[in-house]
PADO-82810 format. One record per residue: residue number from 1; x, y negated, z of N, C-alpha, C in turn. Coordinates in pm, whole numbers, plus 50000, padded with zeros to 5 digits. Layout:
! residues N
+-----+-------+-------+-------+-------+-------+-------+-------+-------+-------+
:  nr :  n.c1 :  n.c2 :  n.c3 : ca.c1 : ca.c2 : ca.c3 :  c.c1 :  c.c2 :  c.c3 :
+-----+-------+-------+-------+-------+-------+-------+-------+-------+-------+
: NUM :     X :     Y :     Z :     X :     Y :     Z :     X :     Y :     Z :
...
+-----+-------+-------+-------+-------+-------+-------+-------+-------+-------+
END
This chain:
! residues 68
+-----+-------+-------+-------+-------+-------+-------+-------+-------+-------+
:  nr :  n.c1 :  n.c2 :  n.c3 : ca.c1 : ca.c2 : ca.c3 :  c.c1 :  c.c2 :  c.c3 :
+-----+-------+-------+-------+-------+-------+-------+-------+-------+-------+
:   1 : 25511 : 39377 : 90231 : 25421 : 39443 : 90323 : 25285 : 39463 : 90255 :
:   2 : 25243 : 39572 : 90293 : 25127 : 39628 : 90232 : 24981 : 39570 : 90314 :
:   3 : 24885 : 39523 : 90294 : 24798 : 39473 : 90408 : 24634 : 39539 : 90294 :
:   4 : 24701 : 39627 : 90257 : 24574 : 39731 : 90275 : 24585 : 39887 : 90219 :
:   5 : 24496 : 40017 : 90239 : 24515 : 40088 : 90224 : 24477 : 40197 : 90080 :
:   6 : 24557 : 40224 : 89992 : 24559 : 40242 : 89843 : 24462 : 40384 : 89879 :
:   7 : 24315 : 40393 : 89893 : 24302 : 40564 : 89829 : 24292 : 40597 : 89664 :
:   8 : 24363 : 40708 : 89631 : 24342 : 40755 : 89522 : 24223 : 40818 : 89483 :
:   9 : 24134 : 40759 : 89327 : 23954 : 40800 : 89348 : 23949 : 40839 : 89222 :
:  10 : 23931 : 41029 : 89251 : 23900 : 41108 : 89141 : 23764 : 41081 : 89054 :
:  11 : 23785 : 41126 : 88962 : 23654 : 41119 : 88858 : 23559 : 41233 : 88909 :
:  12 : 23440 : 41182 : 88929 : 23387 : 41297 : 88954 : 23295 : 41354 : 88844 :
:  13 : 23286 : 41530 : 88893 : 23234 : 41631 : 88794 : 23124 : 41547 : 88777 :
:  14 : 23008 : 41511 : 88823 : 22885 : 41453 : 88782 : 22856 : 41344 : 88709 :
:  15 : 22845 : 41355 : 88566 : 22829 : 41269 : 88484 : 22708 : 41179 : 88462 :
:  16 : 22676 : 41048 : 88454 : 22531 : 41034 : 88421 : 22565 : 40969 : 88290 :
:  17 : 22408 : 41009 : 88197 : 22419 : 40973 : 88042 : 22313 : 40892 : 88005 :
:  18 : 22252 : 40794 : 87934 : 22159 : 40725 : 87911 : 22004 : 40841 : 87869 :
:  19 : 22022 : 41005 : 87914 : 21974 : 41120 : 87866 : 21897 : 41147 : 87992 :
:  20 : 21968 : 41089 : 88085 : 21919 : 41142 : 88198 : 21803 : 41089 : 88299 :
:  21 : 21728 : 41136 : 88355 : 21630 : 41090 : 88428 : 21689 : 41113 : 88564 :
:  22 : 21689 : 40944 : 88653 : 21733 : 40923 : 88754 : 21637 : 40891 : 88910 :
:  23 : 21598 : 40955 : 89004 : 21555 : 40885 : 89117 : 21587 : 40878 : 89224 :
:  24 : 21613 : 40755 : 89275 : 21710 : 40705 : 89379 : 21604 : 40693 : 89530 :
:  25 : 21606 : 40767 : 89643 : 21570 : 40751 : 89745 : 21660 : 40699 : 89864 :
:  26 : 21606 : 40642 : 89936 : 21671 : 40625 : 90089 : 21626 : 40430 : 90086 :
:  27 : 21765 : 40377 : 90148 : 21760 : 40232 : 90153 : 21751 : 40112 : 90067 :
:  28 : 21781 : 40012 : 90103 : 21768 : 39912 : 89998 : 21899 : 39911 : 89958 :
:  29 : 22018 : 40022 : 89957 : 22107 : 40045 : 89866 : 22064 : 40083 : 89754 :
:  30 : 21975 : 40227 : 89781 : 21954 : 40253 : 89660 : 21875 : 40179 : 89563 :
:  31 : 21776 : 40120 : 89605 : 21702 : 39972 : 89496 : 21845 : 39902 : 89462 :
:  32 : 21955 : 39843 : 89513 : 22021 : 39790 : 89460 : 22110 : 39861 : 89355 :
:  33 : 22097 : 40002 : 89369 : 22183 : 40068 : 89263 : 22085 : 40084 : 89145 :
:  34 : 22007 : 40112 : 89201 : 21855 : 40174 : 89045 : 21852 : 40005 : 88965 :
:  35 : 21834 : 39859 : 89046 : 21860 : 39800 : 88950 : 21936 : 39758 : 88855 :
:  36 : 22055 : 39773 : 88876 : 22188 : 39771 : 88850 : 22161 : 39856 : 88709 :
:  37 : 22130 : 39994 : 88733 : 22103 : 40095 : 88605 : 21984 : 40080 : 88533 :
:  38 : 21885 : 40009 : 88592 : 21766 : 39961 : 88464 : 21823 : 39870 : 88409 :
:  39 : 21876 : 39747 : 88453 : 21960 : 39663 : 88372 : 22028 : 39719 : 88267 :
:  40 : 22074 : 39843 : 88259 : 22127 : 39870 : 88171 : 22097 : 39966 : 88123 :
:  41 : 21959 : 39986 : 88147 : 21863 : 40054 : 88019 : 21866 : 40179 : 87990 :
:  42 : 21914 : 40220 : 88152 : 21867 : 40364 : 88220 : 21734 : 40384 : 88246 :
:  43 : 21715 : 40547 : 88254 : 21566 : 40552 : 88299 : 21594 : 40611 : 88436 :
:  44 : 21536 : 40517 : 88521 : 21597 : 40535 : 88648 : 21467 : 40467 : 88729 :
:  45 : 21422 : 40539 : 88871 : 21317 : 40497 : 88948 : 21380 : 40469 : 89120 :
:  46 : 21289 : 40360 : 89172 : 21341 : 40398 : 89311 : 21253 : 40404 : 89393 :
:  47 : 21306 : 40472 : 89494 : 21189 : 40482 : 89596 : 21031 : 40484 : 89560 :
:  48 : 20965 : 40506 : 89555 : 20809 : 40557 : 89489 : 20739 : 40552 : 89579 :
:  49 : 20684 : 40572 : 89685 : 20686 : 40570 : 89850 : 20733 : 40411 : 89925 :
:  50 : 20791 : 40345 : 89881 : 20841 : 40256 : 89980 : 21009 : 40357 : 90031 :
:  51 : 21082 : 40203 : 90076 : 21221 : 40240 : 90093 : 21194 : 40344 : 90241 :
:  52 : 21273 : 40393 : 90276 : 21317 : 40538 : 90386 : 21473 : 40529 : 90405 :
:  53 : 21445 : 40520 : 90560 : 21585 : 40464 : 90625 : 21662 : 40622 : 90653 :
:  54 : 21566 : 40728 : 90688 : 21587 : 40860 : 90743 : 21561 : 40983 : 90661 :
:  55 : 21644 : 41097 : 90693 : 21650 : 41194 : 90647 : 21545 : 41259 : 90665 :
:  56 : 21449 : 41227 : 90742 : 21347 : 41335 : 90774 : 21197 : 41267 : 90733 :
:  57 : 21217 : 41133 : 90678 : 21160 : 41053 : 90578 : 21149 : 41044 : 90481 :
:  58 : 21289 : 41088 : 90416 : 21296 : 41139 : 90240 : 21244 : 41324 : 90247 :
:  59 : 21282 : 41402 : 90383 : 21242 : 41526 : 90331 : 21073 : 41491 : 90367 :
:  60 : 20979 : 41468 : 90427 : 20830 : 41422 : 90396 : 20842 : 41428 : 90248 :
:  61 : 20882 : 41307 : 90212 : 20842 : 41242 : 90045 : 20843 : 41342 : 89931 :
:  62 : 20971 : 41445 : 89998 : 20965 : 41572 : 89870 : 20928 : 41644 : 89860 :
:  63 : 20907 : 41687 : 90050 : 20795 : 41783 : 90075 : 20647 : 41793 : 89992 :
:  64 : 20644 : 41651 : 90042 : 20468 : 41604 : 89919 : 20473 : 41624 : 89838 :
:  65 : 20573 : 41545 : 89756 : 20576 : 41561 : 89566 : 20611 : 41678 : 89534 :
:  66 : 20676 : 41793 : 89580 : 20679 : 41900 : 89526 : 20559 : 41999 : 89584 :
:  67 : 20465 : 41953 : 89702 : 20338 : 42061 : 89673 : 20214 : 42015 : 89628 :
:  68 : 20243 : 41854 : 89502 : 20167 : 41836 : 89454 : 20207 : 41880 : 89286 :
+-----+-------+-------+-------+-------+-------+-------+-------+-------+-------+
END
């Protein structure tokens, strides 16, 4: 008997490369992912602003940084 459920998990098209510049917004997921990738010596930022639980919290943040 099977007591859990197998999904099959494609590779996805989006690659990241130690080339790339990374910034992670939203929760304290994403701090837990951005550290994860500085650890390993990515260039990778999070949250800049303080963490943002909401969608209409991260669009503010980009709103700003992109009409500055």
């Amino acid at each position: 008997m099977n007591f859990r459920t197998v999904m099959p998990i494609n590779k996805s098209h989006l690659d990241i490369s130690y080339l790339d510049k990374i910034l992670f917004l939203g929760s304290c997921f994403s701090e837990n992912i951005n550290e994860k990738l500085v650890e390993r010596k990515f260039d990778s930022r999070s949250n800049p602003f303080g963490i943002t639980y909401n969608l209409i919290s991260i669009f503010n943040f980009l709103d700003i940084v992109l009409d500055e």
